[in-house]
C-alpha positions in Angstrom: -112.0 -56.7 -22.2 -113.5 -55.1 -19.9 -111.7 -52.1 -19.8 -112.0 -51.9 -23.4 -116.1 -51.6 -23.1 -115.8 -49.1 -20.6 -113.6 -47.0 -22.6 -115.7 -47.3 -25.9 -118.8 -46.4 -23.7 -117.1 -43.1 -22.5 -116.0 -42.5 -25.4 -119.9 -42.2 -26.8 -120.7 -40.2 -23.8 -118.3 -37.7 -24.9 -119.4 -37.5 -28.3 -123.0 -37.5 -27.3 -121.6 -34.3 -25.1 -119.7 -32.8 -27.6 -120.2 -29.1 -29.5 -122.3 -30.7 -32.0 -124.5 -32.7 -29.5 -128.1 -32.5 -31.9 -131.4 -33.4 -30.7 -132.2 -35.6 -27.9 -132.8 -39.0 -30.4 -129.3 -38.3 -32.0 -127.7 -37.8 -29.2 -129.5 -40.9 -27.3 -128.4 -42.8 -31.0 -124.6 -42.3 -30.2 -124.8 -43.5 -26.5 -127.0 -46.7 -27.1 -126.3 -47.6 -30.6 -127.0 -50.9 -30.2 -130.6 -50.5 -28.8 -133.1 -52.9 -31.0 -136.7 -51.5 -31.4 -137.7 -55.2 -32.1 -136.1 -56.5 -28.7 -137.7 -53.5 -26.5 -140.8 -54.7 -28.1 -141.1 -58.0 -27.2 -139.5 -57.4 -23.6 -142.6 -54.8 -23.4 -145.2 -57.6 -25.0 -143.6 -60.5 -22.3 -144.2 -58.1 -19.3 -147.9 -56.8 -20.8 -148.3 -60.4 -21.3 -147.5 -61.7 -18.1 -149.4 -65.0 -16.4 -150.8 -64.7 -12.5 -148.1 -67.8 -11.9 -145.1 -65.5 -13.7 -146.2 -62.7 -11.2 -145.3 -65.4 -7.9 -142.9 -66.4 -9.2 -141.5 -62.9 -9.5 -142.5 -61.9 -6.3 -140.6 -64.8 -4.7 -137.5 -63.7 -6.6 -137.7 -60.4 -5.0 -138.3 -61.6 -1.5 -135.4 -63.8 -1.8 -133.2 -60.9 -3.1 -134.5 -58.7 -0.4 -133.1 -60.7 2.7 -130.0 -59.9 2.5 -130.5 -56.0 2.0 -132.5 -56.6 5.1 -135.9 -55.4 2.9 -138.8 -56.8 4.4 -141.2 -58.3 1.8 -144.9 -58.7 3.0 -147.5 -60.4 0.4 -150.9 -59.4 1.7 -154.4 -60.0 -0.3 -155.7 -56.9 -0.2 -155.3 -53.1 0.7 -157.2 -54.2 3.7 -155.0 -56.9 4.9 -151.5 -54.2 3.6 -153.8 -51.5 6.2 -153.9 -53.8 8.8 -150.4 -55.0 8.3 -149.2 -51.5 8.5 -151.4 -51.1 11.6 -149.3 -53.9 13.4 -146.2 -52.6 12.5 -147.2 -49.0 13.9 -147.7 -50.8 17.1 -144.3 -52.5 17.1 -142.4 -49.7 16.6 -140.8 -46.9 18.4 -139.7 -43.5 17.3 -136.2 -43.2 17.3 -136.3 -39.8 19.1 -139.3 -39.0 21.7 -142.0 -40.9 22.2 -144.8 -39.5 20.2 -145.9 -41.7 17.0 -147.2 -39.9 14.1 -146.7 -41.0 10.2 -146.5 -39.2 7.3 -148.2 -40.9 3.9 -147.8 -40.0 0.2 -152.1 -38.2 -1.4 -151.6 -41.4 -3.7 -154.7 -43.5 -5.1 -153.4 -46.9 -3.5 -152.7 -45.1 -0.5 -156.4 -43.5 -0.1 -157.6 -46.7 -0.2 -156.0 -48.1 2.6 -157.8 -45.7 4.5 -155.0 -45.6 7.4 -156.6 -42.6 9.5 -159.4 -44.8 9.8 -157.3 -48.3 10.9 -154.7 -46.5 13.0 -157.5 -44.4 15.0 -157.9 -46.8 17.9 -154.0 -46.0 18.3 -154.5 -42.4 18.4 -151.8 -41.6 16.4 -152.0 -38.8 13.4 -151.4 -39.5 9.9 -150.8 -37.3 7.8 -150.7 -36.3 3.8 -148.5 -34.6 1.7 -152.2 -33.4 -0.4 -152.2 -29.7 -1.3 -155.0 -27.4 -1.9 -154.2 -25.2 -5.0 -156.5 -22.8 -3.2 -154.5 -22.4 -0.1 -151.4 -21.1 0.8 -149.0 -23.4 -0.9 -146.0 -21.7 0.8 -147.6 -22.7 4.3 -148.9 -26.0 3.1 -145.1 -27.0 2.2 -143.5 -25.6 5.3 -146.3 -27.9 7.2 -145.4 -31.0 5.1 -141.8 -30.7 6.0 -142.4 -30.0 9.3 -144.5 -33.5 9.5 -142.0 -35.4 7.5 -139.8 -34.4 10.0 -141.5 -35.4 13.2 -142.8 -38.4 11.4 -141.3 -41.9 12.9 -142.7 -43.3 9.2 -143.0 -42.6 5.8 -145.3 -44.4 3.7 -145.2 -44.3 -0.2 -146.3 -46.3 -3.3 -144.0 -47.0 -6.2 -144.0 -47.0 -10.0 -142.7 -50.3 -10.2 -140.1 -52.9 -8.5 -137.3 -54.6 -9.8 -137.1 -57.9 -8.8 -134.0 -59.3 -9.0 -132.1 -56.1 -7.2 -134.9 -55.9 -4.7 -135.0 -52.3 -6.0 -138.3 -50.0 -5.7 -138.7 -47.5 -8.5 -140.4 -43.9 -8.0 -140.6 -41.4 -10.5 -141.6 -37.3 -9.5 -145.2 -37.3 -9.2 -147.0 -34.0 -7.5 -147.8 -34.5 -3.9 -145.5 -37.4 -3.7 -142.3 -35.8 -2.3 -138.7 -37.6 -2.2 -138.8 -36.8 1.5 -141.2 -39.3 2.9 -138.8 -42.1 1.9 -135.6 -40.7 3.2 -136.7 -39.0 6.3 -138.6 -41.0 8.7 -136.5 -44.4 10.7 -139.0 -46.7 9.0 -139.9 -46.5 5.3 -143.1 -48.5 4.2 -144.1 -49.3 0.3 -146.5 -50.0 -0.7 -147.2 -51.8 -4.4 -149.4 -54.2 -6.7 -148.1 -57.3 -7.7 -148.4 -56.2 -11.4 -145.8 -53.7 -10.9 -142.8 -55.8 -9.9 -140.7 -56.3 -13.4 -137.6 -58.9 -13.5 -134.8 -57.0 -14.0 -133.6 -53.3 -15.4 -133.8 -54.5 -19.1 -137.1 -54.8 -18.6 -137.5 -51.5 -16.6 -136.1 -49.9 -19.5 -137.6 -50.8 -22.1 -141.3 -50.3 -19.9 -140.1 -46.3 -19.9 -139.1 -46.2 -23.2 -142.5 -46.9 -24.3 -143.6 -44.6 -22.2 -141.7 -41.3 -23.1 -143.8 -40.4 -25.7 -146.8 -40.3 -22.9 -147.1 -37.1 -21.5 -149.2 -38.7 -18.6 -146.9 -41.7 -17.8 -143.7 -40.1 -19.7 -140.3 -40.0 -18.0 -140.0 -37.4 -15.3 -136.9 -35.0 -14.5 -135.8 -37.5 -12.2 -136.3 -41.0 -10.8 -135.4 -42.2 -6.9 -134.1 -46.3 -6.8 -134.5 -47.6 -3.2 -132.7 -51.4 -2.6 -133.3 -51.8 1.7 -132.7 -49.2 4.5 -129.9 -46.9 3.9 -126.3 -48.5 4.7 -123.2 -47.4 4.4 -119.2 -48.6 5.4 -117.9 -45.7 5.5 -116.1 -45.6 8.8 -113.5 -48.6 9.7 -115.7 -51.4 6.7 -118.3 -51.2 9.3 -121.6 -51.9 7.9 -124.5 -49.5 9.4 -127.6 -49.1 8.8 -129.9 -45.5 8.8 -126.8 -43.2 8.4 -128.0 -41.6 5.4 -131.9 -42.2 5.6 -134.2 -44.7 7.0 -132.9 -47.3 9.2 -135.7 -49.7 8.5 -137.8 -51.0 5.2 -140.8 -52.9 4.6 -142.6 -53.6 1.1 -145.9 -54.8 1.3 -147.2 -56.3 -1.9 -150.8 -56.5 -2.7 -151.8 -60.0 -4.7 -155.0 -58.6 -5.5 
C-alpha cells in the first residue's frame, strides 16, 4: 500500500513536470488534487481562533518533543525575562575556538526589543547586527556581516512560526535576516511568541497558503526548518552533534 501511494505521488510530480506543465495553480492541481479549500479553511479559522489554554498546551507539546532532539525549550514572560535569559546563557558559555565572546543577532523587531547591547554590556561582549544601510557600501557591509557571523560563538534569530509536534522552527527569507546566523555560530538561540507555535505541518500549510496571495507575508523563494543542533550518523552509526552547524540550541518562548 504503501508503495503504491508513493508511486501515484511520483507519478503526479512527473506530470506536473512534464512538456505541458501550465501555470503554477494547474500545475499545483495535478500534485495535490486532493487539497480541500473548505478543510484549509477551518484549519486556518482553529489556529486564528486559538484560546490562551490551547497556546500551553501547545507549548508543552513542543517542549516535550524537543528533549529528545536535545532542543532546549525556555518559557519566559517577557522579552525582558527572554534578554536576561539570553544574558545567563552568554555567561555559561564558551567559544568553541578562542576565548573571545561576541554574538551575532538577526535587525528583527522582536529582537530590537530585547535590547541585548544594553543587557550584555556589563559582560563587555559585542553584539552585533546583520542591519544594512542602503546608503552605505553594501558590498563592505556584507563582507563585515560574514566576517562577524563567523567569529560569532552565537547566533540569535526569530522565527516565522514553530511546529510543535516536530519541535521544528520555521524561517522564511526576510532581508537582513541571513540563513547564516543559524548555521554558523556553536550555539543557536530563537527566539519566538507563543502565538507562533502551530501543531503540526497541516496546519503550517494551510497558514502559507493563505498567505501566498500577500505580497508582504507571501511565500518566499525559500524556507529553512530547524528540529535541535545539527546531528548526524554518518561515520560508524555514531550520533554527533555540530558536524554540519551549531552544536547547541535553545528556544526561548515569550508567553506575553
Amino acid at each position: 500500500m504503501i508503495q503504491n501511494h508513493r508511486a501515484s505521488f511520483i507519478n503526479r510530480v512527473r506530470q506536473s513536470l512534464g512538456p505541458d506543465i501550465g501555470p503554477a495553480d494547474v500545475r499545483r492541481a495535478r500534485i495535490f488534487p486532493e487539497t480541500s479549500e473548505k478543510v484549509s479553511q477551518n484549519l486556518l479559522q482553529a489556529v486564528q481562533s486559538r484560546a490562551p489554554k490551547e497556546r500551553e498546551t501547545l507549548l508543552a507539546m513542543l517542549m516535550d518533543q524537543a528533549g529528545p532532539l536535545h532542543l532546549h525549550v525556555t518559557p519566559v514572560a517577557d522579552p525582558a525575562e527572554a534578554a536576561q535569559q539570553i544574558a545567563a546563557l552568554v555567561r555559561q558559555k564558551n567559544p568553541e575556538w578562542g576565548e573571545k565572546k561576541s554574538l551575532i543577532r538577526w535587525s528583527h523587531p522582536l529582537l530590537d526589543a530585547l535590547d541585548l547591547e544594553s543587557v550584555l554590556a556589563d559582560q563587555h561582549i559585542p553584539v552585533h547586527t546583520t542591519a544594512m544601510d542602503s546608503q552605505a557600501d553594501l558590498q563592505g557591509q556584507r563582507q563585515l556581516i560574514r566576517e562577524n557571523t563567523v567569529a560569532s560563538f552565537m547566533g540569535i534569530t526569530a522565527a516565522d512560526y514553530c511546529v510543535a509536534d516536530t519541535a521544528t522552527i520555521v524561517m522564511k527569507t526576510h532581508p537582513h535576516q541571513g540563513r547564516a546566523v543559524s548555521l554558523v555560530p556553536s550555539v543557536h538561540v530563537a527566539v519566538i511568541t507563543i502565538d507562533q507555535i502551530l501543531t503540526n505541518l497541516t496546519e503550517l500549510y494551510a497558514v502559507l497558503d493563505d498567505e501566498k496571495n500577500t505580497p508582504e507575508n507571501g511565500l518566499t523563494h525559500h524556507m529553512v526548518f530547524i528540529s535541535g543542533p545539527s546531528k548526524t550518523a554518518d561515520i560508524e552509526l555514531t550520533m554527533v552533534h555540530g558536524a554540519h552547524g551549531p552544536k547547541e540550541m535553545h528556544i526561548f518562548v515569550i508567553r506575553a
